[in-house]
C-alpha positions in Angstrom: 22.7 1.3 1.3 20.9 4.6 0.6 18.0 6.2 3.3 15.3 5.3 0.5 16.8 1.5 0.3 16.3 1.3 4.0 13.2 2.7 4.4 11.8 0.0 1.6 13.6 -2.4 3.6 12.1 -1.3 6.8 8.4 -1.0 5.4 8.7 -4.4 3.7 10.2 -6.0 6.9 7.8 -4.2 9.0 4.8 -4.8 7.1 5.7 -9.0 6.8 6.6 -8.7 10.5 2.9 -7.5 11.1 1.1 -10.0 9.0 3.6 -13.2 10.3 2.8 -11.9 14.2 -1.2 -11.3 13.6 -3.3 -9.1 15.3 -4.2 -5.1 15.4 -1.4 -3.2 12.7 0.4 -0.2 13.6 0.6 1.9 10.3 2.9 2.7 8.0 5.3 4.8 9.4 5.2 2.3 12.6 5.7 -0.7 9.6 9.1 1.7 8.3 9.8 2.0 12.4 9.8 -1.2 13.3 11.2 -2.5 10.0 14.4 -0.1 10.4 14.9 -1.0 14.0 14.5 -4.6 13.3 17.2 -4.6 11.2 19.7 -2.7 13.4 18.5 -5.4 16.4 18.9 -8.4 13.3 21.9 -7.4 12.2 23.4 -7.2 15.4 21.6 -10.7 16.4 23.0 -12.4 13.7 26.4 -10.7 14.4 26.5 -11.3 17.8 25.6 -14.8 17.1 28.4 -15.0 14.5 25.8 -15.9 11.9 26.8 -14.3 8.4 23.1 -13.1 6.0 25.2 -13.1 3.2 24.5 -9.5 2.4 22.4 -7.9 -0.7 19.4 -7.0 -0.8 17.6 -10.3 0.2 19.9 -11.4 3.3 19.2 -7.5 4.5 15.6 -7.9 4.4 15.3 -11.5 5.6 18.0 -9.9 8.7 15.3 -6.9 9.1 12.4 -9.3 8.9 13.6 -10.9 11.5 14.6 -8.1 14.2 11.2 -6.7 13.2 9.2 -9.8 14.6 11.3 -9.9 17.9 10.6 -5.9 18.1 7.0 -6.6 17.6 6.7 -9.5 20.2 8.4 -7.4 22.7 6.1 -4.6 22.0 2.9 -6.3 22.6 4.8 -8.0 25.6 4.6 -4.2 26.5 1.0 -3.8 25.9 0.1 -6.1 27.7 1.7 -5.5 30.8 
């Protein structure tokens, strides 16, 4: 995938991760952030886990989706502490 597919990835991701944990947002760029990182952590989750996405476009997002609401969690884990 190109930097510009990823960064959609990571801002739609990001953004659903945001609105699925509730509270205070962090922005877009922090959305495209979290989004991105959350689908290096997914993707190696799922790997790890020997769990295949299926690839494309929808299994990448649903894989970033996911890494994006355990990176959120763990950051408020942070804020809180």
């Amino acid at each position: 995938m190109g930097i510009i597919s990823w960064i959609i990835i990571g801002l739609i991701a990001g953004w659903g991760a945001g609105k699925v944990m509730k509270g205070g947002g962090y922005g877009v760029v922090m959305d495209i952030v979290l989004g991105v990182l959350g689908a290096l952590l997914g993707g190696w989750l799922f790997g790890a886990l020997g769990i295949w996405h299926g690839g494309g476009l929808i299994g990448s997002l649903i894989v970033a989706f996911i890494g994006a609401v355990i990176l959120v969690w763990i950051t408020r884990l942070i804020k809180k502490a």
